[in-house]
N, C-alpha and C positions, 0 to 999 in steps of 0.2 A: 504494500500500500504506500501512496506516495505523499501521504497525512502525516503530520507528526502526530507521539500518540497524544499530547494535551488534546489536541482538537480531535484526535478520535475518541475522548472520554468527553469530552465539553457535552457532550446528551447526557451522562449519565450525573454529573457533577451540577446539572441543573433537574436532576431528577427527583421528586419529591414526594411520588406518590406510594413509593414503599416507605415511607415513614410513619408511625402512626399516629391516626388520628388525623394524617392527610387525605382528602378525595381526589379524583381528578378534576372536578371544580374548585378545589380549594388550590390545588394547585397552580390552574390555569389565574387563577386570581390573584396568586404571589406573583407572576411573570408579569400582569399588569399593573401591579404594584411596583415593577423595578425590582425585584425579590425572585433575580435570573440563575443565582448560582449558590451552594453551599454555602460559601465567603459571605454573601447579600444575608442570607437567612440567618448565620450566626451574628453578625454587625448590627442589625437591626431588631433580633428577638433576643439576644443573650442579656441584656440589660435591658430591656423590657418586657420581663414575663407577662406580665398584668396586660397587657393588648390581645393575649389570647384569651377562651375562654376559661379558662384552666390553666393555671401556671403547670400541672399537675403534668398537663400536656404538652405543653411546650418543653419542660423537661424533660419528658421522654424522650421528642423527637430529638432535642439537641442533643440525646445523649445515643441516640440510633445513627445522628450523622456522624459521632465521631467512631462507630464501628464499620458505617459506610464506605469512610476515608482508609481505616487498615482493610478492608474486605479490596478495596478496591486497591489500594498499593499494591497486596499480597496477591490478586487479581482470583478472590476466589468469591468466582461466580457463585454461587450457590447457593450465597446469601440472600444477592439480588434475587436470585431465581424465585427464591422461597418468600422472600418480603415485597415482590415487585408483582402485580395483576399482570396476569400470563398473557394479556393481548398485548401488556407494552414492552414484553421480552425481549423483543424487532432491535429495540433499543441496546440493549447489551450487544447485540452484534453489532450496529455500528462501534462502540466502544472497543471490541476486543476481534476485529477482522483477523489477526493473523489468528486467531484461536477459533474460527468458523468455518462447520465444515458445509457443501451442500452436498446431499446424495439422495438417489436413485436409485432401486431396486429393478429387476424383470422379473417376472415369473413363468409360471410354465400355466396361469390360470389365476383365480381370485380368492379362495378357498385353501387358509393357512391349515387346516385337518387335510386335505388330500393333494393340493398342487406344494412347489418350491421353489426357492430364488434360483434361479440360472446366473445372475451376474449381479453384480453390485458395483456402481461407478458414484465414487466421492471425490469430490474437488475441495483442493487446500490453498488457497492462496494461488498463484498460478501452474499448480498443480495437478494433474489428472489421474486416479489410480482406478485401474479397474481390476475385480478380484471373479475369477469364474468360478462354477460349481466345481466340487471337487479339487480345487488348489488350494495350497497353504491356508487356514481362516487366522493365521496369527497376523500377518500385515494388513488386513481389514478389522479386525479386531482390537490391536494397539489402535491404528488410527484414528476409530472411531472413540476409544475409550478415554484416547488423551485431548482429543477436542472437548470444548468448552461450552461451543453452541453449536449444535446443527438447525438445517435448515431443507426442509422436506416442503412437496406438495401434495397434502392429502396423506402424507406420512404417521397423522395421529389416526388415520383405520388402516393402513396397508401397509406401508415400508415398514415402522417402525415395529409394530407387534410380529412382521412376520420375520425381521432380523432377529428379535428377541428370541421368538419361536424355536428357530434354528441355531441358534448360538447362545447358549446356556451363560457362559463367561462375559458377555457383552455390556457395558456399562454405558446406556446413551445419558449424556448430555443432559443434566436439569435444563439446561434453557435449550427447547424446541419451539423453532416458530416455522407452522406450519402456514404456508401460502396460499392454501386454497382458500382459508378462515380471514386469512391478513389480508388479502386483495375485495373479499367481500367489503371490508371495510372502505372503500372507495371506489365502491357498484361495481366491483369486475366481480361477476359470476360466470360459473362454471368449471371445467378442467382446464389443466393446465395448456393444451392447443387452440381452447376456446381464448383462454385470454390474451396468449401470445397471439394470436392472429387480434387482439382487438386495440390491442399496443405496439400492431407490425414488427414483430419479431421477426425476422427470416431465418427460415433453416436451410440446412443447404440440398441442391432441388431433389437429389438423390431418395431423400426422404421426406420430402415435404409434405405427400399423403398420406403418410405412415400413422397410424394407429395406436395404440393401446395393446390391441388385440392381435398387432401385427406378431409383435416380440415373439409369446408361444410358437406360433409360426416358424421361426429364423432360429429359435433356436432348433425345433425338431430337424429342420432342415441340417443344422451344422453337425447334431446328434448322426445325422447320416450321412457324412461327408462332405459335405457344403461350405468349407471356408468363407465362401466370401458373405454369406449368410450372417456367420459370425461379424468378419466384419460391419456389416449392416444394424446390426446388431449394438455392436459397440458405438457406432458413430449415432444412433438414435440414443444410444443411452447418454453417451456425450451430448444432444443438444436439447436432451430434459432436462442434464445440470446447467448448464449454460446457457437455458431458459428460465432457470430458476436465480439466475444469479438478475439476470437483466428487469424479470417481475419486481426480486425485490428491492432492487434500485431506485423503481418508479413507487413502488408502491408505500416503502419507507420513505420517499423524498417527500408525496403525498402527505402523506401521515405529519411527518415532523413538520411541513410546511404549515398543515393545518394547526400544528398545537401554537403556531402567533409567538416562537421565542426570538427573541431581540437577534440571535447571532444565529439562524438557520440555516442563512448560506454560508456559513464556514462548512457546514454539515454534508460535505458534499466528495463522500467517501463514496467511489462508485465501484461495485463489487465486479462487474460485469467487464473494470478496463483489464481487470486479471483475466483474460481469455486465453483459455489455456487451449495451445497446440494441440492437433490432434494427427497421429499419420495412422489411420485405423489399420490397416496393412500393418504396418511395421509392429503395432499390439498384438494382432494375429498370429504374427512369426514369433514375439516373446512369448507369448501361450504354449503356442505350439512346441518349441524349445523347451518348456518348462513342463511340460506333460509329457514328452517323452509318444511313446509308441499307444499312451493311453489315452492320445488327444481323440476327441470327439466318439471315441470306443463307446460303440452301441451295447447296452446290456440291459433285458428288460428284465420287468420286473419278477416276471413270473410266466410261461409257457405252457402251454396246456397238459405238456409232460409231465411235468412239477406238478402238476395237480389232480390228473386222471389218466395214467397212460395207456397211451390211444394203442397199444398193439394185445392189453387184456381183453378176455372172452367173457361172455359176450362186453359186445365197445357200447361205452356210455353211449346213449342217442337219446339225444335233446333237440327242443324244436323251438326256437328263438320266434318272435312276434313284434312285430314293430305296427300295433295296430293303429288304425284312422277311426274318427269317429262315425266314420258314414260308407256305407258300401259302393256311392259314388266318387269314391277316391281309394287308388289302391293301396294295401298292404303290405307291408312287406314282410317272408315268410322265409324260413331259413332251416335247414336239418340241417344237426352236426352230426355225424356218427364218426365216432373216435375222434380225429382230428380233419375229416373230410368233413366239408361245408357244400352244401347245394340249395341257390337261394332263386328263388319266384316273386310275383305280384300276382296277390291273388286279390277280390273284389268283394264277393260275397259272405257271409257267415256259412252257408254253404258250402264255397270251394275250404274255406278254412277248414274245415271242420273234417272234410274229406280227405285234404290232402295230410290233416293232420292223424287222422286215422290209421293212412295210406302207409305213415313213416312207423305206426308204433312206439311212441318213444318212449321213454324211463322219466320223462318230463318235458313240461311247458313249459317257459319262460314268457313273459307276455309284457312290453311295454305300455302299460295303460294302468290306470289303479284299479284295484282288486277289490277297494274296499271301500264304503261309506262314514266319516266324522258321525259321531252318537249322533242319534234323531235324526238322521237325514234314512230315507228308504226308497227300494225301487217300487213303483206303485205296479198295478195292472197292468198298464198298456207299458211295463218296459222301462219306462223313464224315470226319471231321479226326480223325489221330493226333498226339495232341500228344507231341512227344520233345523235351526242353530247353525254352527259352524260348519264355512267351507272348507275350510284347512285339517287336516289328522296332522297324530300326530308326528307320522314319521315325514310329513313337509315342515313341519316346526326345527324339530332337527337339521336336516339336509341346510335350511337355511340360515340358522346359527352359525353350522359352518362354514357357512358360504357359498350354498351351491344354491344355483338360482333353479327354482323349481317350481311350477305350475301346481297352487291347490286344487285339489280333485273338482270341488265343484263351483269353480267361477262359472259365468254362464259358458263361455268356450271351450271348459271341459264337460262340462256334461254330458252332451253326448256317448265321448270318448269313454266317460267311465261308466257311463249304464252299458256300452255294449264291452268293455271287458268282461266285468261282470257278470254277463247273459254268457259272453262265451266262455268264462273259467267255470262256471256252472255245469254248462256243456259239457265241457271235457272232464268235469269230475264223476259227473252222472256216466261218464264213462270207464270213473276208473282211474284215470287218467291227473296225476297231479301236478298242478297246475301254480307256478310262483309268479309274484310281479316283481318286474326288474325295470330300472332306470339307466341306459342304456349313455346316457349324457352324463350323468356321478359316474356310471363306469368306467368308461373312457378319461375321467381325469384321475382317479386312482388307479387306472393303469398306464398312464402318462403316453396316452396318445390324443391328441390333437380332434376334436369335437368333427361333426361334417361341416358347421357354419363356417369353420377357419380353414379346411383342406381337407377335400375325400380323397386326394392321393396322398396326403398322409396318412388318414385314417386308415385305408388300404395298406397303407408298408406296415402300421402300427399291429393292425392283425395278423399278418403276415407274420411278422417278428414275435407276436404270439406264439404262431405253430402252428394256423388252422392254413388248410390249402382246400381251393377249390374254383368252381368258374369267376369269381367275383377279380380272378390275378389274370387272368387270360381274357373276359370278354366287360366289357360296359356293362357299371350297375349302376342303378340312382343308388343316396341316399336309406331309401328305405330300407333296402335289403343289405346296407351295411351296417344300421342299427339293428338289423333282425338278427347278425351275426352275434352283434354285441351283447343280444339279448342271449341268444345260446349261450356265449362265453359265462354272460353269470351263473345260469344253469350249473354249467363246469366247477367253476367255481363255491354254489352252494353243495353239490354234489360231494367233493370233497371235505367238506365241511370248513374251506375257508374265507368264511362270510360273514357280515353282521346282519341280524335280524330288526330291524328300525320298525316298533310298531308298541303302545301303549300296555298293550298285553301279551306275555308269553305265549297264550294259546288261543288269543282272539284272532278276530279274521284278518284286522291289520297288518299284514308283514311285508314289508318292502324289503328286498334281497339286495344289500350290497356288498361285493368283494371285498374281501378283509386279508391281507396278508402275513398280519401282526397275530392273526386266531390261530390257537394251536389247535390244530383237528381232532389231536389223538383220543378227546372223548367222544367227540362223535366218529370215528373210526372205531373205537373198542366195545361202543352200545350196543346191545340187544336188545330188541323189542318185536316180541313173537307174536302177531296177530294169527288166530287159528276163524274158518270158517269152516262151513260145511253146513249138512241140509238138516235133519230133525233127527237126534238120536244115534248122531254118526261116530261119536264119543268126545266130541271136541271138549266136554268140560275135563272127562279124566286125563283126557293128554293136555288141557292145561294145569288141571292139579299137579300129574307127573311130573311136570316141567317146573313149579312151582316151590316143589320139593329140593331143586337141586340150585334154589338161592332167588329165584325170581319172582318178583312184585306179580299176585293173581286180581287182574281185574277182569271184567265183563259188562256189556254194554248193557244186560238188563239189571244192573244196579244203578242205576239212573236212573233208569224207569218205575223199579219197585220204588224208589225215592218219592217220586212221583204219587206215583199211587198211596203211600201211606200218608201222607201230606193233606191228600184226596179224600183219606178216610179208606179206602177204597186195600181189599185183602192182594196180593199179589198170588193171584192164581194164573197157569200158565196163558188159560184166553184172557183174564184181564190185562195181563204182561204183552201180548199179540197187538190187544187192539190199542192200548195205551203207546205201545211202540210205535204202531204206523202213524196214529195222530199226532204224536212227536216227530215222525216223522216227514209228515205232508205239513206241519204247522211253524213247526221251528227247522227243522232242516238235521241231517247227522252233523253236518259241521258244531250244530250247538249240543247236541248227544254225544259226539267224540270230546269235544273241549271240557265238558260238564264229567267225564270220566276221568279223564286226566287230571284235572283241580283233584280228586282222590288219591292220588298217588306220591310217591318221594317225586320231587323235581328231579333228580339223577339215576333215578334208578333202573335197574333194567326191570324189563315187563314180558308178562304175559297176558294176553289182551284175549280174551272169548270172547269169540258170538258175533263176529263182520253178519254183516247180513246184505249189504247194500256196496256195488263200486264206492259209492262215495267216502264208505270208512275206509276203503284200501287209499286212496286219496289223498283223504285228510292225516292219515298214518305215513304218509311216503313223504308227504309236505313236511310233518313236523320232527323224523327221524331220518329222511334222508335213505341212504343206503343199510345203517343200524335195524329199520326194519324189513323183516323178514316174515311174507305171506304166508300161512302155511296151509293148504285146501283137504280135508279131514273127508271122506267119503266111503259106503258099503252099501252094499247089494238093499234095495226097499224093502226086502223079504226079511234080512238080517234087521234094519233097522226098528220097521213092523215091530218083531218078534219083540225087540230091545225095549219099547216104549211101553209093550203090553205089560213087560216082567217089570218094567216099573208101575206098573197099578192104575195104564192106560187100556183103552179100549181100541179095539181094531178104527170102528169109526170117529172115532177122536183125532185117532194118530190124521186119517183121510184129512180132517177137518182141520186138524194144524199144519199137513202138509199143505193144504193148498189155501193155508192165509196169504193175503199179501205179503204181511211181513217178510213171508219165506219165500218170495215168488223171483226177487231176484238174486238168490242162494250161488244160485249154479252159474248164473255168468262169472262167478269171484274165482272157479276153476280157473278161468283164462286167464288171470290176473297173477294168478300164486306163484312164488317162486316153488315151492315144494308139494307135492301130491303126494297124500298117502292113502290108502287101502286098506281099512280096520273093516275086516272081516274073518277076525280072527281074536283069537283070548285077550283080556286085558292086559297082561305081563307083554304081550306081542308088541300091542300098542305103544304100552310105556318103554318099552326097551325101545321103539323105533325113535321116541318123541330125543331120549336121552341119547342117543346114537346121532339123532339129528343137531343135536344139541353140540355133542364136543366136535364134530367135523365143521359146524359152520365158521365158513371165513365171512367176517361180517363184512368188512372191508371192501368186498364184492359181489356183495348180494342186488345187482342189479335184477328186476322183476321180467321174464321170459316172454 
């Protein structure tokens, strides 16, 4: 700076509103008083206490200037920081330029829980350092720590908590003056390109349409061998400092201008004549140089190998959904099987539904909400009554952390989530289980590049994944590259490394997001044995058997009896039938399965009696993943007959239970089971098959056939 420093203190040495008992109208009212400096304020109050109102206070304050004076020799800010109103901080940086730093952040996104800084560029006096991910964090870390003031824009929501974030040992700066706040104060609103252009900043042309949003961009590019990307990169972050230096030149000069002090054009420290050099090129090559053979080395985060490998029997197969609201615009549709991806547009509920039939899969994935905020319900004709809140809560969340997410039912989702909804029903009523994924949080936790910002990176991004299929060899939209990304979550809950986002453990809310940080191996080591079969076919002794040898015994008609005695009402087997379907057709199993589970250890392993409907294999495969394992329990009518009679039923009874609803769709849960057995033989047969079944299972790979 080419100030002496008197004159670079002359603001702070006329400062008077970190004194107490001074305002900034009290203030501004010593300066028209002639009452411009320390010197003025002790000469005219020191022997005249009694012109204030309170001698009491005026001794205080002269006795604050004379710690002012040593704070200020010893030059430790901290004081001021702490005694000075945080809008007039501005102020301490004129006073201690060579001790102010400015800086700038990039990221890879907005979102300090899931994106990360890529680069950090600070300027020191005429100075420019820039620090990338993965190098040294100790000369970004001194530099910051031993500065006195920084100087950010918009740095009190985004730079500064997300350097913290990342850098545990980081000490910023008591005096922060953030510019987005400071420029308000003399009608510049907006971000920082908004104001530069309304102050004719120029940048240089190279980047002068460049973005916010561009950054992510440049960096994924240099992530894949793009140097000059890099470059680009640097040279944008270079003229946010160096738009921030020029902002606060004008907007301090403002400012002080405005406060009416007798000597303001001495004040005319200009931050901005420090423009610091830049040969972006020549930074690229000391990167380069300094990172060695690990410069821009691609490594992601996680491969689909790493999490289900695609050459086990039978291959995970998951069918990803990138649904529309409306069947006049298409979907996008997407099978993984193993690490092979085959994606379509398909239109209808219809074709979806067919072609989702067509694949078989171990899971849905479906971009669309699954679920309804309390009080809202799908009425008759389909659609959404919204009663109370739009928002659940796992958009509460997402948003905390920063991820921008559409609540379920503004009006321009609605549609969108009455027909997931219709269709995860669909597909459970088949059996078929069925998660909702957000395919845009996905994509930033797995640090690739969204489609608004680049579908040919998105492309490389999955790629780098590990899935292969037509979407690398032929033209896709959009849709069917989020229909991919819906799969990958799929993958991803499959293995069990994901987080569950939803107010209830076993309510219908679950939003599936990839979690890398989850250790799998309890949901890898769980058991959870759902047995079905048709009347009589022995499924309760081969879940007592199984029970025996350390497992939690439940069964879905203890819900029911619950019911029933609640009712008043005896729990006889046709009251337990018909009380079943009407819970069935009124509440649904999804609240009959969750309602059985509240009865159990939250850890535990299970033996679950009495599926009776696809929906509980479903709602079982949703909430255990691979851990559960179907098991379809079956014998000759004649045996089973025989069976029901010797317990103290009658021939026509047995008819009359066989063909209740309740039991009516018993036998499609065959096609569903991983295991079939054959109990037409002694009890001991049974139970030896259940406990044989028992120590051979790999749970780990209990995909459903």
């Amino acid at each position: 700076m080419s100030n002496d420093k008197n004159n670079q203190q002359r603001l702070i040495t006329s400062t008077f509103c970190h004194l107490w008992g001074i305002s900034p109208d009290r203030e501004q009212a010593l300066w028209r008083s002639g009452v411009v400096t320390w010197d003025d304020f002790e000469r005219k109050y020191q022997p005249q206490l009694s012109l204030f109102s309170g001698s009491a206070r005026t001794t205080v304050a002269l006795r604050e200037l004379e710690l002012s004076r040593k704070a200020l020799d010893e030059g430790q800010l901290e004081y001021f920081a702490e005694k000075l109103p945080k809008r007039e901080h501005y102020r301490l940086a004129y006073a201690f330029p060579e001790d102010t730093i400015f800086l700038d952040i990039e990221t890879t996104g907005l979102s300090r829980y899931y994106d990360y800084i890529t680069l950090v560029g600070l300027s020191r006096g005429a100075s420019y350092y820039v620090h990338l991910r993965g190098s040294d964090p100790r000369p970004l870390i001194d530099a910051i720590n031993s500065a006195k003031v920084v100087v950010t824009f918009n740095g009190s929501l985004f730079d500064l908590p997300f350097l913290v974030h990342e850098f545990g040992d980081l000490r910023i700066p008591k005096v922060h003056v953030d510019l987005r706040f400071l420029a308000r104060r003399v009608g510049l609103n907006g971000g920082q390109k908004v104001v530069e252009d309304k102050l004719s900043i120029k940048r240089p042309e190279e980047i002068l349409d460049m973005r916010g949003e561009s950054a992510p961009v440049l960096w994924h590019r240099f992530r894949r061998g793009d140097e000059d990307s890099l470059r680009k990169l640097i040279l944008y972050n270079h003229s946010d400092v160096h738009g921030m230096k020029e902002i606060f030149d004008v907007v301090a000069g403002r400012l002080t201008k405005g406060l009416r002090i007798p000597f303001t054009d001495l004040l005319h420290t200009k931050f901005a004549n420090d423009r610091v050099p830049l040969d972006a090129k020549a930074e690229v090559n000391r990167l380069r140089r300094a990172f060695g053979n690990q410069f821009a080395a691609i490594k992601s985060s996680a491969t689909i190998e790493d999490l289900v490998p695609s050459d086990r029997t039978p291959r995970l197969r998951v069918v990803g959904i990138d649904l529309t609201g409306s069947e006049q615009r298409p979907t996008g549709w997407c099978s993984l099987v193993g690490k092979d991806v085959a994606t379509r547009l398909l239109s209808t509920d219809k074709e979806i539904l067919e072609n989702t039939l067509a694949a078989r899969p171990h899971l849905v994935s479906i971009d669309s909400p699954l679920s309804l905020p309390p009080g809202s319900h799908l009425g008759a004709d389909g659609e959404v009554v919204v009663k109370g809140d739009i928002m659940r809560f796992c958009e509460r969340v997402l948003k905390k952390r920063g991820v921008n997410v559409y609540p379920a039912l503004i009006p321009s989702m609605q549609k969108l989530t009455a027909r997931g909804i219709r269709l995860a029903n669909l597909f459970r009523s088949h059996g078929i289980p069925t998660i909702e994924s957000y395919p845009g949080a996905a994509q930033d936790i797995m640090n690739i590049p969204r489609k608004r910002a680049s579908l040919e990176l998105l492309e490389a991004g999955l790629a780098e994944f590990g899935v292969v299929g037509n979407f690398l060899k032929e033209p896709v939209v959009h849709d069917e590259l989020d229909a991919i990304t819906s799969a990958i979550v799929g993958v991803f809950f499959w293995s069990g490394r994901f987080e569950r986002l939803g107010g209830d453990k076993f309510g219908d809310e679950a939003l599936i997001i990839p979690d890398l940080k989850t250790n799998p191996l309890a949901w890898e080591k769980r058991v959870v044995i759902g047995l079905s079969g048709p009347l009589a076919a022995g499924k309760t002794t081969a879940a007592r058997a199984l029970e025996s040898t350390g497992l939690h015994y439940a069964r879905y008609s203890i819900v029911v009896e619950d019911v029933l005695r609640q009712a008043g009402k005896a729990p006889t087997r046709k009251a337990l039938q018909e009380q079943g379907q009407r819970l069935h057709d009124e509440r649904g199993q999804r609240w009959l399965g969750t309602e059985l589970l509240r009865r159990l250890p939250i850890d535990g392993n299970y033996v679950i009696d009495g599926l009776r409907f696809p929906e509980d294999h479903a709602f079982l495969s949703e909430t255990f993943g691979p851990a559960f394992v179907h098991v379809h329990i079956s014998a000759p009518v004649e045996t089973r007959r025989q069976r029901y009679i010797e317990r103290g039923g009658t021939k026509s009874e047995f008819a009359r239970a066989e063909a209740h609803d309740v039991e009516s769709q018993v036998y499609e849960l065959e096609a569903l089971a991983k295991h079939f057995v054959i109990n037409d033989q002694t009890i001991e047969n049974l139970i030896s098959s259940m406990r044989n079944l028992l120590n051979r299972l790999d749970v780990t790979s209990c995909l459903s056939q």
